[in-house]
BANU-314454 format. One record per residue: residue number from 1; residue in three letters; x, y, z of N, C-alpha, C in turn. Coordinates in steps of 0.2 Angstrom, whole numbers. Example, Ala and Ser with C-alpha at 12.3 -4.5 7.8 and 13.67 -1.06 7.14 Angstrom:
2
R dodo palo  n.xx  n.yy  n.zz ca.xx ca.yy ca.zz  c.xx  c.yy  c.zz
R    1  ALA    66   -28    39    62   -22    39    66   -16    39
R    2  SER    64   -11    35    68    -5    36    64     0    39
***
This chain:
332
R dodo palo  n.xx  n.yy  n.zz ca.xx ca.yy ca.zz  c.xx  c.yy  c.zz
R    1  UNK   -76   -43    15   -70   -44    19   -72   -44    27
R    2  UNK   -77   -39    31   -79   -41    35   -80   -48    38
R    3  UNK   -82   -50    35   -85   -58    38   -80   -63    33
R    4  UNK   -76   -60    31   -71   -65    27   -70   -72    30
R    5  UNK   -70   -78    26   -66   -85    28   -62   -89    22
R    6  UNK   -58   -90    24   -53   -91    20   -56  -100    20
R    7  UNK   -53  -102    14   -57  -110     8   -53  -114    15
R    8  UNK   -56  -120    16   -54  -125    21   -47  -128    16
R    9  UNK   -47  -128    12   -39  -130    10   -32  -126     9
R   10  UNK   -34  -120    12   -27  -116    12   -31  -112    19
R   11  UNK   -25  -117    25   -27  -114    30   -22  -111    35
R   12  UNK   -21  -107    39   -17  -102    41   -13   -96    38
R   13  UNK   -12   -92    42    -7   -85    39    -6   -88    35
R   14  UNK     0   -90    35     6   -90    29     4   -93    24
R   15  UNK     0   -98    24    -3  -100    18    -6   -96    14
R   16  UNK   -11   -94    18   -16   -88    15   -11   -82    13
R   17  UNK    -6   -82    14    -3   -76    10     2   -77     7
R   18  UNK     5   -84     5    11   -85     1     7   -86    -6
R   19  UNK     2   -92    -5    -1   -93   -11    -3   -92   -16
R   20  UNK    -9   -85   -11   -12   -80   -17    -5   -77   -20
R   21  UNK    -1   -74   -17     6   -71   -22    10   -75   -26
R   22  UNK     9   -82   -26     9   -85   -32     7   -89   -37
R   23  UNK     1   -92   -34    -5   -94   -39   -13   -90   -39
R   24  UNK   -14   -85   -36   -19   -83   -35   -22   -79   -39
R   25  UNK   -19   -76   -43   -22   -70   -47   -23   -74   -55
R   26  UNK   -30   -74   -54   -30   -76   -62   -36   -71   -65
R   27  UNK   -34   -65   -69   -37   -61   -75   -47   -67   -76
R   28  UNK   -52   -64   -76   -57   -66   -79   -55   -66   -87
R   29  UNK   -53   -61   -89   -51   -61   -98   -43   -57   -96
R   30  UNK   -37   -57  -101   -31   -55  -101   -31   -44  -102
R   31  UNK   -27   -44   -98   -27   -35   -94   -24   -34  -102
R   32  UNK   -26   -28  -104   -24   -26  -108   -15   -22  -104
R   33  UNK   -11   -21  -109    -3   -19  -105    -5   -12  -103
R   34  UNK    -1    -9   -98    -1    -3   -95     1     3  -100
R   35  UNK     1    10   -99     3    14  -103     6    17   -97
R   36  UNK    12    18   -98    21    22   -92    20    29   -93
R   37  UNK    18    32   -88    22    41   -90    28    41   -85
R   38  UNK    28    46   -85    36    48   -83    35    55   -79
R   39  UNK    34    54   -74    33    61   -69    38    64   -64
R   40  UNK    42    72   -66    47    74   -65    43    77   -56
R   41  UNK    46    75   -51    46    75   -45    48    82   -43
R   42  UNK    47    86   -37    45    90   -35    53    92   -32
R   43  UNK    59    87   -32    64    88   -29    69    86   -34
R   44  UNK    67    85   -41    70    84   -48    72    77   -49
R   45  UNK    69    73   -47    69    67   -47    64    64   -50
R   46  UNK    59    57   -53    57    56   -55    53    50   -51
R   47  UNK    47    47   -56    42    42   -53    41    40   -60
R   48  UNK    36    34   -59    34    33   -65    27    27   -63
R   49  UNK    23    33   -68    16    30   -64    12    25   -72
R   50  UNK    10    19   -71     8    15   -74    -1    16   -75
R   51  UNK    -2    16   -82   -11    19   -82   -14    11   -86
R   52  UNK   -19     8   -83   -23     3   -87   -27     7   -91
R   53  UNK   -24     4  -100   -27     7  -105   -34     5  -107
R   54  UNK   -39    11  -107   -47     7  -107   -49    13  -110
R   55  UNK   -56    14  -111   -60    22  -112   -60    24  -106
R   56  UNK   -61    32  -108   -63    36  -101   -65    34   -96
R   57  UNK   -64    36   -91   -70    34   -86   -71    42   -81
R   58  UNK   -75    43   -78   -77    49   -75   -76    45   -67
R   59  UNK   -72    39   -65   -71    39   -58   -64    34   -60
R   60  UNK   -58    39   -56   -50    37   -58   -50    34   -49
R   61  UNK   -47    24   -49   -44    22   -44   -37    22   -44
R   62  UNK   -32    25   -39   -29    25   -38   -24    19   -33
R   63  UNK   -19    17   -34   -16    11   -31    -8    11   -27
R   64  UNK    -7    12   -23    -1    12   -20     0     6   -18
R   65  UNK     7     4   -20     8    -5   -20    13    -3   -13
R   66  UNK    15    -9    -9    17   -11    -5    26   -13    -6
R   67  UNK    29   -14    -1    37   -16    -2    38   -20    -6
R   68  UNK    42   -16   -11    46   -19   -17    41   -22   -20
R   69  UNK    33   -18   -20    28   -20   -26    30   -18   -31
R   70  UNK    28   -16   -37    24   -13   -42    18   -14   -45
R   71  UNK    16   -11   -51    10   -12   -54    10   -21   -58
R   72  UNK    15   -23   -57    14   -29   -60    12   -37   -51
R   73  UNK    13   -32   -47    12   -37   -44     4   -39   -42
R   74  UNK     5   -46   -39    -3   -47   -40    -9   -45   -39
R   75  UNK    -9   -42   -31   -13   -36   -28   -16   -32   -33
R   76  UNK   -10   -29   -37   -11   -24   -42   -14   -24   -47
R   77  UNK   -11   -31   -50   -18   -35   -56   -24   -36   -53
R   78  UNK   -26   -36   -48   -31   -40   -46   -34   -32   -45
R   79  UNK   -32   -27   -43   -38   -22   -44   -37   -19   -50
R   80  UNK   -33   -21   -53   -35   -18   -61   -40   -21   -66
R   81  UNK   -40   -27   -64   -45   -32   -65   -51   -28   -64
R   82  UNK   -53   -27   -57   -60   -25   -55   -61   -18   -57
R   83  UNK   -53   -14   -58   -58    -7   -62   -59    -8   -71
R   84  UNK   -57   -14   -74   -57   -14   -80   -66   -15   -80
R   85  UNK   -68   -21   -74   -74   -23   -73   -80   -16   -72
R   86  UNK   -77   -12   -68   -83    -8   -65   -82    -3   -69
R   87  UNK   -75    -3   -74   -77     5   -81   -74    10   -77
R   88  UNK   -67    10   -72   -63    14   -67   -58    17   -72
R   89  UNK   -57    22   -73   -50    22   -73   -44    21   -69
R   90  UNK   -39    18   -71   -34    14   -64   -26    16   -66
R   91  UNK   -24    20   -60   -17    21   -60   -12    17   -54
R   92  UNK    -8    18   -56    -2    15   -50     5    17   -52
R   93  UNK     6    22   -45    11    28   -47    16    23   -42
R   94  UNK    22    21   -44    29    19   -41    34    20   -38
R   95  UNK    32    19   -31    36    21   -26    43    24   -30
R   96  UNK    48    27   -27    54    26   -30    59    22   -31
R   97  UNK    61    20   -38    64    14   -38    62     7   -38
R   98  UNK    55     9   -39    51     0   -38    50     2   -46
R   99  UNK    49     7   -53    47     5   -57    52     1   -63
R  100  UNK    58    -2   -61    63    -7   -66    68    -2   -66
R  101  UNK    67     4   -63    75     8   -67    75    12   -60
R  102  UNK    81    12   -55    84    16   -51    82    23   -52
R  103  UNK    81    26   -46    79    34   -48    85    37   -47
R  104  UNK    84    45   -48    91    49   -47    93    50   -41
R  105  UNK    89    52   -36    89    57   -31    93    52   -25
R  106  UNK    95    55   -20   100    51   -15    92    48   -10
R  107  UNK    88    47   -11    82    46    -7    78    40    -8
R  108  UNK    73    36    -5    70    31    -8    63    33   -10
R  109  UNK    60    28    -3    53    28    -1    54    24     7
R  110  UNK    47    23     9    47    24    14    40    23    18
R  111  UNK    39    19    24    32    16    26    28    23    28
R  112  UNK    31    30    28    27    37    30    27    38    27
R  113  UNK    28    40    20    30    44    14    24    46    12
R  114  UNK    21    50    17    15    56    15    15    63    10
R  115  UNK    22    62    12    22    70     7    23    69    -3
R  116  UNK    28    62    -2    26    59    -9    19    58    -9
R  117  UNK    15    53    -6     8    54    -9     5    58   -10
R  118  UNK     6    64    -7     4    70    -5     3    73   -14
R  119  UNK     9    75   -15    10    79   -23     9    74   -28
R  120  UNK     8    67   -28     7    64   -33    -4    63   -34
R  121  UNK    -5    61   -27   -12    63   -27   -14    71   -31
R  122  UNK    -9    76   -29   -12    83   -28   -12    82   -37
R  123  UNK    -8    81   -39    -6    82   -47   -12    77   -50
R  124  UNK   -12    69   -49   -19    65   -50   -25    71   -51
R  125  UNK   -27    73   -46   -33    78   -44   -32    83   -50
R  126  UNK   -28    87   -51   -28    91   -56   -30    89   -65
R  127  UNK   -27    84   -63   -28    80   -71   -36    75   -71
R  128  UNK   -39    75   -67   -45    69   -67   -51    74   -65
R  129  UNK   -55    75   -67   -61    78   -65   -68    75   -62
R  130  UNK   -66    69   -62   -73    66   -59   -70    63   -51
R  131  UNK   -73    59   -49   -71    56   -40   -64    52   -43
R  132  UNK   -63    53   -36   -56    49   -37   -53    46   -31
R  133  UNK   -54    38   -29   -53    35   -26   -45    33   -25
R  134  UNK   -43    31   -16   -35    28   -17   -35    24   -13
R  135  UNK   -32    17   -14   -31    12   -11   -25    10    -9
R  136  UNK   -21    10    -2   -13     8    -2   -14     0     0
R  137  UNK    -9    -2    -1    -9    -8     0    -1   -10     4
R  138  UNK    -1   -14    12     4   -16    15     6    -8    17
R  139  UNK    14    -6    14    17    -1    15    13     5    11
R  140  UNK    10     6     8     7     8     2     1    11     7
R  141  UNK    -3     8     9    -7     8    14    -8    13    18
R  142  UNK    -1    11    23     3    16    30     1    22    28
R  143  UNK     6    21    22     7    29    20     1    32    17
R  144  UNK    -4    31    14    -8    35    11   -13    36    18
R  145  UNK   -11    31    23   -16    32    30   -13    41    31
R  146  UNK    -6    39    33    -3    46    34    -5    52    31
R  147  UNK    -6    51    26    -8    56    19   -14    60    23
R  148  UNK   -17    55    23   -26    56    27   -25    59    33
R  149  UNK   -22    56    38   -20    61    43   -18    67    44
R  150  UNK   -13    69    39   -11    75    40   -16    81    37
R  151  UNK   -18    78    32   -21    83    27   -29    84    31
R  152  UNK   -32    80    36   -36    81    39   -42    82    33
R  153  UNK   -46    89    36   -50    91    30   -51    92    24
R  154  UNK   -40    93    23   -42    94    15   -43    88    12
R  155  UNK   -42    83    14   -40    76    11   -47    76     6
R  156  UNK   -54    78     9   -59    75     3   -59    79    -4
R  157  UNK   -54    87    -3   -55    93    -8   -51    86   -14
R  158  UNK   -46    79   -11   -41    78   -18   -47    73   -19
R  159  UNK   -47    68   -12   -50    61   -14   -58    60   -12
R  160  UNK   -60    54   -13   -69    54   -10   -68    48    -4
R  161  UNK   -62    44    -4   -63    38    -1   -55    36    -2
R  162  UNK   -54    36     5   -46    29     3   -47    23     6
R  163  UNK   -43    18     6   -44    12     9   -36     9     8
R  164  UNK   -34     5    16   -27     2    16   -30    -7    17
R  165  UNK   -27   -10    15   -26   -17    12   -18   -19    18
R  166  UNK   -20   -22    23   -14   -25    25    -9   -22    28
R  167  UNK   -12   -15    29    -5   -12    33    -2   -11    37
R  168  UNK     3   -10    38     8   -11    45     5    -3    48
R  169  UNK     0    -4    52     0     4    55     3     3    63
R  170  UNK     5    -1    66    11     0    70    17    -3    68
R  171  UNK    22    -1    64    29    -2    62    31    -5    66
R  172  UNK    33    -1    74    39    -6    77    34   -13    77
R  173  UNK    29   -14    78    26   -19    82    28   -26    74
R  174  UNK    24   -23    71    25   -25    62    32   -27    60
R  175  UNK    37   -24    63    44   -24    62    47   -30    67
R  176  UNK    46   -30    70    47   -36    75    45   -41    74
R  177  UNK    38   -41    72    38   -48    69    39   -52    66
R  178  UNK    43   -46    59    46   -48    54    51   -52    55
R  179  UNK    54   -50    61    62   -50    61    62   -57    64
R  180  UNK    58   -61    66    58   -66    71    55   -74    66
R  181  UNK    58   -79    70    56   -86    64    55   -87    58
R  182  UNK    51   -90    56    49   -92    50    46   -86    46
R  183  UNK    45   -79    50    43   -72    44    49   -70    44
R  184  UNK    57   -70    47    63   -67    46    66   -73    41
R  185  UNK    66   -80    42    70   -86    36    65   -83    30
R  186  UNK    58   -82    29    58   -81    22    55   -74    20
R  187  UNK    52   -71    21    50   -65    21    55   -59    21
R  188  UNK    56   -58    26    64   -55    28    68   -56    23
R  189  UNK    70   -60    21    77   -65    16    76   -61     9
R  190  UNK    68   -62    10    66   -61     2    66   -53     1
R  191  UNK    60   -50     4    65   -43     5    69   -40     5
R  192  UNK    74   -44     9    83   -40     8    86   -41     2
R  193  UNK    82   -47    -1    86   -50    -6    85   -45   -15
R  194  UNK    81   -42   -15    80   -34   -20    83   -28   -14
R  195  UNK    80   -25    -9    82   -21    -6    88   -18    -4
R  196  UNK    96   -24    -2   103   -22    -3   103   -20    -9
R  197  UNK   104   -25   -15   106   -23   -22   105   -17   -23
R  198  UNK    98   -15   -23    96    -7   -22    99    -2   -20
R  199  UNK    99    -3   -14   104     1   -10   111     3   -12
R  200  UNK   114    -4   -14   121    -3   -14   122     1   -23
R  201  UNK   115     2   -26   116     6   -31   114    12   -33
R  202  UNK   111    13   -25   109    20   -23   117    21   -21
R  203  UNK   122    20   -17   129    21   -13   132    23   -22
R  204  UNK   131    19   -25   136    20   -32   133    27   -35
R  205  UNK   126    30   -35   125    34   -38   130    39   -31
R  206  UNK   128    39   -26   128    44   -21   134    42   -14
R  207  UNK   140    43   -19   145    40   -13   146    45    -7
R  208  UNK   147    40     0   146    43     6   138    40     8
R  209  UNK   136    42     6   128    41     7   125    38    14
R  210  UNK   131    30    15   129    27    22   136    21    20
R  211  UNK   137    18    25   142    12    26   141     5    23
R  212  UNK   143     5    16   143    -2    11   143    -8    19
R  213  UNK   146    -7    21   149   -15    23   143   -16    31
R  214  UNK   139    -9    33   136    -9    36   129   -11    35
R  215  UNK   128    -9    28   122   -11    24   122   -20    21
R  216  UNK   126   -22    19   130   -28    21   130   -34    24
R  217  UNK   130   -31    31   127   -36    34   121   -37    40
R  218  UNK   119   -32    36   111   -31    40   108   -36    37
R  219  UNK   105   -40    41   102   -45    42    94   -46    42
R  220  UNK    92   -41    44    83   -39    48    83   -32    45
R  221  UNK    76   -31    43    73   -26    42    75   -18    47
R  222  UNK    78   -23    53    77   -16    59    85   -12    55
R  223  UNK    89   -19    55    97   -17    54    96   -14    47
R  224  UNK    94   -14    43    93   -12    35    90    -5    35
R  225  UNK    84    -2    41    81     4    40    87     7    46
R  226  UNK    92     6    51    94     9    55   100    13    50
R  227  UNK   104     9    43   108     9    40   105    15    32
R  228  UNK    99    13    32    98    15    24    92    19    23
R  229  UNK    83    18    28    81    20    25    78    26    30
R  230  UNK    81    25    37    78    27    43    84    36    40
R  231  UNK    89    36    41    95    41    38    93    47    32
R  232  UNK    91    42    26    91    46    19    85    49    21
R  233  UNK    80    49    25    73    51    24    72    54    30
R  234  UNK    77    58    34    75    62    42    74    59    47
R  235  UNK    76    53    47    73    49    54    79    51    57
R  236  UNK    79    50    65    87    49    67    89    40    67
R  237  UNK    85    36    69    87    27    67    80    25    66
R  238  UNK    80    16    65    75    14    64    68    15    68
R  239  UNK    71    17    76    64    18    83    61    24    80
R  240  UNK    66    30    79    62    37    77    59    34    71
R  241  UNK    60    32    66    57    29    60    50    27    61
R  242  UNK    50    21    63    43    17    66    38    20    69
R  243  UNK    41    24    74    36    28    78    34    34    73
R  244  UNK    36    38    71    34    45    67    30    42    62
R  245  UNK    31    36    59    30    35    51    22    30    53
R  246  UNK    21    27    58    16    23    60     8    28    60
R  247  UNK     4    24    57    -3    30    57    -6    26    61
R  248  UNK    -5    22    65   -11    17    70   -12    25    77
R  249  UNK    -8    27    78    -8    34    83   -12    39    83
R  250  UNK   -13    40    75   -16    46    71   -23    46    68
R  251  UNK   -26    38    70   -31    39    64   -36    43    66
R  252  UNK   -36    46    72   -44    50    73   -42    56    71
R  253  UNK   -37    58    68   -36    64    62   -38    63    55
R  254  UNK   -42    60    53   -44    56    47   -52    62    50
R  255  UNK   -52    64    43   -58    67    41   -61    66    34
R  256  UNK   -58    61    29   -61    56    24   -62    51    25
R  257  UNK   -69    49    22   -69    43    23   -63    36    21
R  258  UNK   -62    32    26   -56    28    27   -59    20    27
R  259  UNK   -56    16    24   -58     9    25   -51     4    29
R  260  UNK   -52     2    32   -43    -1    35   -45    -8    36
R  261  UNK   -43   -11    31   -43   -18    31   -36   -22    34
R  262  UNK   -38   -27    37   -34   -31    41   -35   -37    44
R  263  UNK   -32   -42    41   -33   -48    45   -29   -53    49
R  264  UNK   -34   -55    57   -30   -56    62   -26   -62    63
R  265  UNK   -23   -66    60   -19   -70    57   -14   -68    51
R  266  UNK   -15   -59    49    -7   -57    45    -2   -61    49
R  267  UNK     2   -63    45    10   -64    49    15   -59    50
R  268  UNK    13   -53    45    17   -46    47    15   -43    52
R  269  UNK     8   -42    54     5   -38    58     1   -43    63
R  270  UNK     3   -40    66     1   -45    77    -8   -43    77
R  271  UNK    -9   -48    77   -17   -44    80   -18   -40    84
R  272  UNK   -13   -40    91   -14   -37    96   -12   -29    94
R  273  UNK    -9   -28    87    -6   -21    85   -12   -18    82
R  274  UNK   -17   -21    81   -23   -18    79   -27   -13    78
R  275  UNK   -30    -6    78   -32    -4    81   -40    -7    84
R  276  UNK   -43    -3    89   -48    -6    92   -53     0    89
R  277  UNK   -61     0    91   -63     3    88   -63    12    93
R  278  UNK   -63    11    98   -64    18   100   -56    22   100
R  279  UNK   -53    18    96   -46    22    94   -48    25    88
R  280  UNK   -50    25    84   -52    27    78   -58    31    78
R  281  UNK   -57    37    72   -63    43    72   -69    40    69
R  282  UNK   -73    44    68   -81    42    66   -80    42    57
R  283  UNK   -73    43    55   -74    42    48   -70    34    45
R  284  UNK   -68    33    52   -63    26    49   -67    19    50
R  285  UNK   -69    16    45   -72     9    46   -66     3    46
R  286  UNK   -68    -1    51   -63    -6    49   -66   -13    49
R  287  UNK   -63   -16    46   -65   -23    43   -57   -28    47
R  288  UNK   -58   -32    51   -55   -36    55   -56   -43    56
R  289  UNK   -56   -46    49   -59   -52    50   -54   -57    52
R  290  UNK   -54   -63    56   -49   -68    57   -42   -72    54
R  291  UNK   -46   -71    45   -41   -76    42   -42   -70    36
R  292  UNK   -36   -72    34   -33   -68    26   -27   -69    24
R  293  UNK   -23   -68    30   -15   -68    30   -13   -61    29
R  294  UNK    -8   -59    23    -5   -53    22    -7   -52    13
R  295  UNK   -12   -50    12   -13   -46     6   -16   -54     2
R  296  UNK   -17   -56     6   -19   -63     3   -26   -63     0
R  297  UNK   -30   -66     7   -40   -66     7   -41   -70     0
R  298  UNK   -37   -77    -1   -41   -80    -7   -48   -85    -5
R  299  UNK   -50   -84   -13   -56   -90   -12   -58   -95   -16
R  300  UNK   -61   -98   -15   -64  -102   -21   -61  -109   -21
R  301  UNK   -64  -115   -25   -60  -119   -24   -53  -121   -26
R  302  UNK   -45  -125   -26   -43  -125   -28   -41  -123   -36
R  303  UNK   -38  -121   -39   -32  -114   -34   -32  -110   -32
R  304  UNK   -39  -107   -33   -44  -100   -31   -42   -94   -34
R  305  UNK   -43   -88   -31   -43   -84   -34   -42   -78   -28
R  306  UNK   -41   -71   -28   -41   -66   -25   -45   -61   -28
R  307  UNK   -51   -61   -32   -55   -55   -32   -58   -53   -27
R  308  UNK   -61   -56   -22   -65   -55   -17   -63   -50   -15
R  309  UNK   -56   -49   -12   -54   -42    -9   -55   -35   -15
R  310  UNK   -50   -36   -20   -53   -31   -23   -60   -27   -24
R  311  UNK   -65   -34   -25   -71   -33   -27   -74   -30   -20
R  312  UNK   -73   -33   -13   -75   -30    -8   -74   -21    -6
R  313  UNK   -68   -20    -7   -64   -14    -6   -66   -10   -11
R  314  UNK   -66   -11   -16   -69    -7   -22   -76    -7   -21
R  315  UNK   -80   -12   -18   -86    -9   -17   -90    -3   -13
R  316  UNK   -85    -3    -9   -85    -1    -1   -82     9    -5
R  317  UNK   -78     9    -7   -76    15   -11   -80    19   -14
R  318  UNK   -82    12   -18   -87    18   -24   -92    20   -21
R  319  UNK   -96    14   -14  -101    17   -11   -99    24    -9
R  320  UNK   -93    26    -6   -94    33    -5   -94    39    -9
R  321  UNK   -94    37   -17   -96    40   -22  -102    43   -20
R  322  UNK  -106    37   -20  -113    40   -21  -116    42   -15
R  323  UNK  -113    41    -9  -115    43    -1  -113    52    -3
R  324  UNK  -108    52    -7  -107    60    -7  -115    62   -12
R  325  UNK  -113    59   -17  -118    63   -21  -126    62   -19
R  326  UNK  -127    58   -15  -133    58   -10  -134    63    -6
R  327  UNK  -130    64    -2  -128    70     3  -129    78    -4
R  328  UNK  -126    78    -9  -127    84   -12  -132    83   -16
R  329  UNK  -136    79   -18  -145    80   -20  -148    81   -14
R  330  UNK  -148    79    -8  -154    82    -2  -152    90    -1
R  331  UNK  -146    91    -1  -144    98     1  -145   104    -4
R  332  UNK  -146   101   -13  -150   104   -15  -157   104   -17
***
């Protein structure tokens, strides 16, 4: 992904990341269906984490999907594909409310939500005994960036390696974008168009919660988080939200190994919002190559396909497996 080039027939942003999201994911062989647990949340609330059924494996990848992702979307088939290939075990824990069924609790999720990935990683870690890799993706990303941030040195005690796929690590900059031309007519649109619904059936569990006719007529991501999701989750409005929740300010508190992919023709993300390299610590590698789009990075010839990314990222992960276990055979 480094040196990534997008096929001479699907050219710019938006193509490179509309497409792959609808023709691009094609299975080498058919995924076997996931296996659903049901994990009681730290605030009595609930999550529901998706497991690719396979034999054991002694190295578990973990996947944080993106806005109004889940395990079914294509990102997510597409690395489960690559752990089916390399003998991974592979989970994908569900933001709240992305797994088909409304959660309980008056709360969502959120481009920061470290302290969710916090206890869901920390519970992972307890149940899996070999290395344990995690990959965000988009929003999914942000947040496990944050996760890294905050946790500093304990982050390697959970995991050996994380890597973000597309993320928005400056939110306002990423949010603006959104909000603006042909990324607010179809992207925007498309996100508000599961995100209201949601909301207004978060209001029915939780009345009072925030202003129906307010939520209503939010139009733009910024109007939707000033209403809904900036409030439920301790922000004071969308600016506090963006700024707190953004990890592009924080990455030289990363003390695990970090991979941050990102390509400079996302339509989400500004190249200019980038980080550069002397902004980042000696554990963050980045990969910035010119063309991808947003969670895109297909290849091949038409229709193509998206393993390259996962196959790249997952290579780049497990290599820190054996960089650790290299490091603890010299040391003994």
């Amino acid at each position: 992904m480094k040196n990534y080039a997008a096929p001479p027939w699907l050219p710019g942003g938006h193509l490179q990341t509309i497409w792959p999201a609808l023709y691009g994911h094609r299975p080498q062989a058919p995924l076997p269906p996931y296996r659903r647990e049901r994990w009681a949340a730290p605030d009595g609330d609930f999550i529901d984490v998706d497991w690719l059924q396979g034999p054991p494996s002694r190295t578990l990848l973990v996947l944080f999907h993106g806005l109004e992702g889940s395990s079914e979307s294509h990102y997510a088939q597409a690395f489960a594909d690559l752990a089916r290939q390399q003998n991974f075990a592979f989970a994908v824990p569900h933001f709240r409310g992305c797994s088909g069924e409304l959660n309980w609790g008056p709360r969502a999720y959120h481009s920061g939500d470290f302290e969710e990935i916090g206890w869901i990683l920390a519970r992972l870690r307890q149940q899996h005994q070999g290395p344990m890799l995690a990959v965000g993706v988009s929003l999914g990303g942000n947040a496990l960036l944050r996760w890294a941030e905050e946790m500093g040195e304990q982050a390697a005690r959970v995991v050996s390696a994380v890597a973000s796929v597309s993320a928005p690590l400056d939110l306002g900059a990423s949010g603006r974008a959104i909000g603006r031309g042909f990324n607010r007519l179809v992207y925007t649109r498309r996100f508000l168009a599961t995100m209201k619904p949601k909301a207004l059936q978060k209001l029915a569990q939780h009345p009072g919660l925030f202003k129906a006719d307010a939520l209503r007529a939010a139009q733009d991501l910024y109007a939707f988080n000033n209403v809904f999701t900036a409030p439920l989750h301790g922000f004071r409005n969308t600016d506090d939200y963006w700024a707190r929740a953004s990890a592009k300010p924080h990455l030289r508190q990363i003390r695990v190994p970090a991979l941050v992919v990102n390509a400079g023709n996302d339509p989400f993300v500004p190249a200019d919002s980038l980080p550069l390299a002397h902004q980042v610590g000696p554990w963050v590698t980045l990969w910035q190559p010119d063309q991808g789009g947003h969670v895109g990075f297909p290849k091949g010839p038409l229709p193509g396909h998206i393993r390259a990314m996962p196959q790249a990222v997952g290579g780049w992960l497990a290599s820190q497996i054996d960089h650790d276990r290299s490091k603890d055979s010299s040391n003994g």
